[in-house]
N, CA and C of each residue as an Amber inpcrd file, in Angstrom:
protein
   324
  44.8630000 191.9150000 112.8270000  45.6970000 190.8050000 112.4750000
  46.1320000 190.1070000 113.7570000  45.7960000 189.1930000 113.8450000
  46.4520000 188.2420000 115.0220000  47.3140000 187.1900000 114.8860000
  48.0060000 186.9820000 115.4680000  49.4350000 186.2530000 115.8450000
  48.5920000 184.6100000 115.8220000  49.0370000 183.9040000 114.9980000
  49.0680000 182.5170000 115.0380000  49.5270000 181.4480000 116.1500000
  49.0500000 180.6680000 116.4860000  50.4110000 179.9860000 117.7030000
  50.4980000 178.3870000 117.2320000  49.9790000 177.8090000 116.1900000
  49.8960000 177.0700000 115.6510000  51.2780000 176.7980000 114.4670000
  52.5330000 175.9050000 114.7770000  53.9040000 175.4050000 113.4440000
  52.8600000 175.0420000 112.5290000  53.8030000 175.9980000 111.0960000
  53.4530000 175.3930000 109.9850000  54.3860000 174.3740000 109.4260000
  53.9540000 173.1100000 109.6210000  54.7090000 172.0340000 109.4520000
  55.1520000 171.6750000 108.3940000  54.1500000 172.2890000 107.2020000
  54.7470000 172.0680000 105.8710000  55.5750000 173.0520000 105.0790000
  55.4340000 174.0330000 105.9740000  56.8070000 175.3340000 105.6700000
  58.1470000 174.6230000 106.1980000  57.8600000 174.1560000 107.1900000
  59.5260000 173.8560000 108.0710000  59.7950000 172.6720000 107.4430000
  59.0110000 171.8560000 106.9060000  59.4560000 170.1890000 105.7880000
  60.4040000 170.3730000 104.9380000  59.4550000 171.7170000 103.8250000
  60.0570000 172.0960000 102.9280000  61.3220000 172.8860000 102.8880000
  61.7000000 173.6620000 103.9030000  62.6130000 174.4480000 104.3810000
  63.9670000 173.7510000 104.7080000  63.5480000 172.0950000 105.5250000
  64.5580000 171.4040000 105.8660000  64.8820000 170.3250000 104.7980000
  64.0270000 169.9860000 103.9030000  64.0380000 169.5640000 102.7530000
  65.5040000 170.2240000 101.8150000  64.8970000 171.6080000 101.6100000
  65.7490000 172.2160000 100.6470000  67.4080000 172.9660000 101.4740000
  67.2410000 172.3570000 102.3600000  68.5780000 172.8000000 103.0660000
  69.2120000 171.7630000 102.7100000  68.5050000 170.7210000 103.3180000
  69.2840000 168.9460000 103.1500000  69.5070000 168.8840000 101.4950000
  68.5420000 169.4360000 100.4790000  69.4070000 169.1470000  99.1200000
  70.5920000 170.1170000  99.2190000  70.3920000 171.1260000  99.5240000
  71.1240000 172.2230000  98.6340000  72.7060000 172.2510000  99.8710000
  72.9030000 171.3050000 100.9460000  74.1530000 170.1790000 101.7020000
  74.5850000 169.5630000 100.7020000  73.7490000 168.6320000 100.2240000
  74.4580000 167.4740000  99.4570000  74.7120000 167.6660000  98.2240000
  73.9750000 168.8920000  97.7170000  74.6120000 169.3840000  96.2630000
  75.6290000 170.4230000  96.4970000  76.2570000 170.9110000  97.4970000
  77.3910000 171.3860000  97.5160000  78.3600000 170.3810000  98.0980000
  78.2610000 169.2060000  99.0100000  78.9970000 168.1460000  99.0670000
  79.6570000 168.0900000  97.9640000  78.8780000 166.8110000  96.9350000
  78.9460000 166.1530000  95.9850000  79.4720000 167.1000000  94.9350000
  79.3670000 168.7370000  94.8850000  79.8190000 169.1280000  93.9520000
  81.3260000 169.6550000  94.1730000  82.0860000 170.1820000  95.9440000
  83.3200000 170.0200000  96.0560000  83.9120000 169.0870000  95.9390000
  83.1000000 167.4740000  95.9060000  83.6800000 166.8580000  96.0160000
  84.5470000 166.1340000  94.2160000  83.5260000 166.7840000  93.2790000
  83.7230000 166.6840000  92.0130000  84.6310000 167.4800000  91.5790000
  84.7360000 168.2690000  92.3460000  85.7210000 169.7520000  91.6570000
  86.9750000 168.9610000  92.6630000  86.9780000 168.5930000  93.3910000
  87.9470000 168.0860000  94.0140000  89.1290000 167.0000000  93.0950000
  88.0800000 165.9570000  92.6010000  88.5200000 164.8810000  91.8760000
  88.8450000 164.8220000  90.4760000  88.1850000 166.6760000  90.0140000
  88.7840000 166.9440000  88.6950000  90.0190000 167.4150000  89.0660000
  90.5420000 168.6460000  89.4210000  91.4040000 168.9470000  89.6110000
  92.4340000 167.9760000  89.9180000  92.3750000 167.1560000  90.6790000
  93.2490000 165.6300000  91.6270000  93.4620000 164.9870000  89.9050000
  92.4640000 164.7510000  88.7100000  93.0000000 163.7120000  87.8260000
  93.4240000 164.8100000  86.8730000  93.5520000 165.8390000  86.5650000
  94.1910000 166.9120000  86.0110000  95.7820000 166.9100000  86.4340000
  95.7850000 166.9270000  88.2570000  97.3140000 167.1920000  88.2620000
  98.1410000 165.9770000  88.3230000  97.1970000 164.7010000  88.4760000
  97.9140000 163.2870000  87.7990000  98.3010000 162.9430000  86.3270000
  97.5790000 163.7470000  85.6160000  97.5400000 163.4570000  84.1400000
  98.8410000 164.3540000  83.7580000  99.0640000 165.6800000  84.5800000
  99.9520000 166.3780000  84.1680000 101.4030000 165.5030000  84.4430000
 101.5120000 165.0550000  85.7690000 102.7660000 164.6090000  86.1050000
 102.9750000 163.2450000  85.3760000 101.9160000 162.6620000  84.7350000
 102.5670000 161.3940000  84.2710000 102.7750000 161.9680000  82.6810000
 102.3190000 163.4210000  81.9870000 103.1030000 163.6160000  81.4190000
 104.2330000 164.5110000  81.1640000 104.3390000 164.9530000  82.5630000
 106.0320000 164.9010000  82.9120000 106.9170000 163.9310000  82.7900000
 106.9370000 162.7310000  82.8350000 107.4450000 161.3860000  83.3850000
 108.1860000 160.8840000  81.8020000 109.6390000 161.2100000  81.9070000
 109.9100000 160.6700000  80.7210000 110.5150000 159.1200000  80.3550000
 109.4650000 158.7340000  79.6300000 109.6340000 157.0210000  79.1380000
 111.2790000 156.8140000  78.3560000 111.5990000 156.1860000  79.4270000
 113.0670000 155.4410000  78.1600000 111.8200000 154.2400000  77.1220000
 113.0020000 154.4860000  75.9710000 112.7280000 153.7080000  74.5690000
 113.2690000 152.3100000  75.0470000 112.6090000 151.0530000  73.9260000
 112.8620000 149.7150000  74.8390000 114.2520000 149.5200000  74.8450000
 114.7490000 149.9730000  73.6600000 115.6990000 149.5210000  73.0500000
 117.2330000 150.0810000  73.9170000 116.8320000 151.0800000  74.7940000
 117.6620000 151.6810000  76.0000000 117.9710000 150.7570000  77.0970000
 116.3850000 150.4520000  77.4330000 116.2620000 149.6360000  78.6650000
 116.5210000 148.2680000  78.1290000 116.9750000 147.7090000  76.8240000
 117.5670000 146.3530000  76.8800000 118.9840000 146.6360000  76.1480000
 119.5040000 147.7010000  76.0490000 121.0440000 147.7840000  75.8300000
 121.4740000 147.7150000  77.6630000 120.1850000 148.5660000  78.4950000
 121.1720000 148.5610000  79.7270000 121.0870000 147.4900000  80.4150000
 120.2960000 146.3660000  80.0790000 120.2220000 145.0630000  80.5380000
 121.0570000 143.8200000  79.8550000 121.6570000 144.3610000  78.5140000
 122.6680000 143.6630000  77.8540000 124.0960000 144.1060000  78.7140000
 123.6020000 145.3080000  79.4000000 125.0820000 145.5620000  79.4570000
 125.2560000 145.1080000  81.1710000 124.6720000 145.0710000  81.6710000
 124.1900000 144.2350000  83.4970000 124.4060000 142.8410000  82.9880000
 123.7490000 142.0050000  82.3550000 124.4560000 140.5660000  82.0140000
 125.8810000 140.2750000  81.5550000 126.0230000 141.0680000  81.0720000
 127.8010000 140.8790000  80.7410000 129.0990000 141.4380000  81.8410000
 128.3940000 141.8330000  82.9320000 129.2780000 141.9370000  83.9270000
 129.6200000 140.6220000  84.2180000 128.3160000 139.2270000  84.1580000
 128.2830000 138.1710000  84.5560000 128.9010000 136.8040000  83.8490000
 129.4010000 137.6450000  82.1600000 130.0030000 136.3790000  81.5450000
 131.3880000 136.0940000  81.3890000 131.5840000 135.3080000  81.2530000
 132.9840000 134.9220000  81.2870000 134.0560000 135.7640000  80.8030000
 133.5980000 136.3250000  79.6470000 134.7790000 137.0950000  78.8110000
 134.8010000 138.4970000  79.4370000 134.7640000 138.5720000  80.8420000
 134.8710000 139.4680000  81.5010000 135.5780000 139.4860000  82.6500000
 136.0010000 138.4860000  82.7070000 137.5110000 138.0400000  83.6910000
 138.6190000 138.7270000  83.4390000 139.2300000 138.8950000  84.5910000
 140.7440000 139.4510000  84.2590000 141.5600000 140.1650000  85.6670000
 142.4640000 140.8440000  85.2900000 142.5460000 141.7400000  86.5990000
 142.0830000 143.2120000  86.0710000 141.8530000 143.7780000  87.1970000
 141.3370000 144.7160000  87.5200000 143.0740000 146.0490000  87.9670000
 143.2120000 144.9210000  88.4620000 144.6010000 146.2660000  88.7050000
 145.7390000 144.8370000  88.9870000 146.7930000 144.5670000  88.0700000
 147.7000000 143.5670000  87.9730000 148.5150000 143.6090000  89.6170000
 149.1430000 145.0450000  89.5890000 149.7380000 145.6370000  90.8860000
 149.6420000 144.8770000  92.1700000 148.6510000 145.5260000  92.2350000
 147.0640000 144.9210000  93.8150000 146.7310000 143.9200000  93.4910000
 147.0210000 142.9790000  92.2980000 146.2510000 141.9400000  92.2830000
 145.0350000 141.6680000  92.6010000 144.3820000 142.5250000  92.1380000
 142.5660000 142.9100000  92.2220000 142.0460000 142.2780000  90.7670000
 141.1800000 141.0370000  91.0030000 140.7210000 140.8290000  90.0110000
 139.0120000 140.6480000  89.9810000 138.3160000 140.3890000  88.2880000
 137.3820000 140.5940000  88.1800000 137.0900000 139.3520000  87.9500000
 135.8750000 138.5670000  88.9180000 135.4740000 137.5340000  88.1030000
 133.9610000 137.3950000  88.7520000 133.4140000 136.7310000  87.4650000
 131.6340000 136.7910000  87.7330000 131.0250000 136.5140000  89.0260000
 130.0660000 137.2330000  89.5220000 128.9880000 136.8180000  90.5620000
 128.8500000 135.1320000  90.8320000 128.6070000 134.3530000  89.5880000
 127.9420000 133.1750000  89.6120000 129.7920000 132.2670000  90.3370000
 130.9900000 132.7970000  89.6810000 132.2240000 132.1290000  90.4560000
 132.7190000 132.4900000  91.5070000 132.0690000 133.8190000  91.9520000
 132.5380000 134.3020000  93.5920000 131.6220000 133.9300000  94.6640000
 130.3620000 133.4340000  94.2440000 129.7490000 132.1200000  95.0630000
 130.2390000 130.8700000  95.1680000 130.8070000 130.5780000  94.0660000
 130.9120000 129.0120000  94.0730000 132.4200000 129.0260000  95.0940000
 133.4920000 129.9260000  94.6300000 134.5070000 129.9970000  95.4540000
 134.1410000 130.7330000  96.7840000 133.4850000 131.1270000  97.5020000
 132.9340000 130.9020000  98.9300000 131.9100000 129.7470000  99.0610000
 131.4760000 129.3080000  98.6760000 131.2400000 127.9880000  98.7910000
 132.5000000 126.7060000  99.3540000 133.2470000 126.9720000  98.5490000
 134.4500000 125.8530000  98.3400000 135.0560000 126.4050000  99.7080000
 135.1810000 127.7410000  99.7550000 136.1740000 127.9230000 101.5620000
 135.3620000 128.0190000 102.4630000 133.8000000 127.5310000 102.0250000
 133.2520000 127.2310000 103.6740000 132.4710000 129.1950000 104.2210000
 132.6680000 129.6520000 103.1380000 131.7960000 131.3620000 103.5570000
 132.8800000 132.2590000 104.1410000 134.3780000 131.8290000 103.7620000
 135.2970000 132.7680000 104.4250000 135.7230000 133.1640000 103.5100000
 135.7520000 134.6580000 102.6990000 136.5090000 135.2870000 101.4880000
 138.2300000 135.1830000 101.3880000 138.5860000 134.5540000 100.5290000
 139.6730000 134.6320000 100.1730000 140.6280000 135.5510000 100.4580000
 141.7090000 135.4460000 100.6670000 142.4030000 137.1610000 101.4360000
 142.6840000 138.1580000 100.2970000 142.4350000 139.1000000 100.5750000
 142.8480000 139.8150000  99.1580000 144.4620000 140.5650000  99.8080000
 145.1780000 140.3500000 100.7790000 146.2520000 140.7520000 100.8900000
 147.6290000 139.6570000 101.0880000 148.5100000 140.2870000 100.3750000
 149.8760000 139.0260000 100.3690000 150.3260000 138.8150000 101.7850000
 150.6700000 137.1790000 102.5020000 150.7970000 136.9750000 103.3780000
 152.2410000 137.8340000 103.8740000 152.1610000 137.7820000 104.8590000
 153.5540000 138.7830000 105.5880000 154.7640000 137.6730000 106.1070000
């Protein structure tokens, strides 16, 4: 039996062939197991995620606009003379003094 000295070129093709698939089919397949798991633990947390009903989220938006209407004036503490009056009239009255707030303490 004698020793060859001649590459078998179509052994080493096939050899580097099936390396290069059997790379990209373990790539492509962590990379699948990757992206299941990833939309598994998204699917879980969004159904963790508890939905308010509409009818919540527009009582609490009925109730944010009516800080802003009129029939919500008054004092706040008679004493201190702390009073409540809408967003849309505590612009207009810094407006009228020029951007300087009104004093909220009795002159001395």
């Amino acid at each position: 039996m004698s020793i060859r000295d001649e590459i078998n070129v179509s052994l080493l093709t096939s050899i580097a062939a099936g390396g290069i698939m059997l790379l990209l089919v373990t790539v492509i397949g962590t990379q699948g197991f990757f992206y299941y798991y990833e939309n598994r633990l998204i699917a879980k947390r969004w159904e963790e995620v508890v939905n308010r009903p509409t009818e919540e989220i527009q009582a609490s938006a009925r109730q944010l606009a009516e800080i802003d209407s009129p029939s919500r004036r008054g004092f706040v503490d008679a004493d201190q003379k702390l009073v409540r009056v809408p967003i849309s009239v505590a612009k207009k009255i810094l407006i009228a003094n020029k951007g300087v707030v009104p004093s909220t303490q009795p002159a001395k």
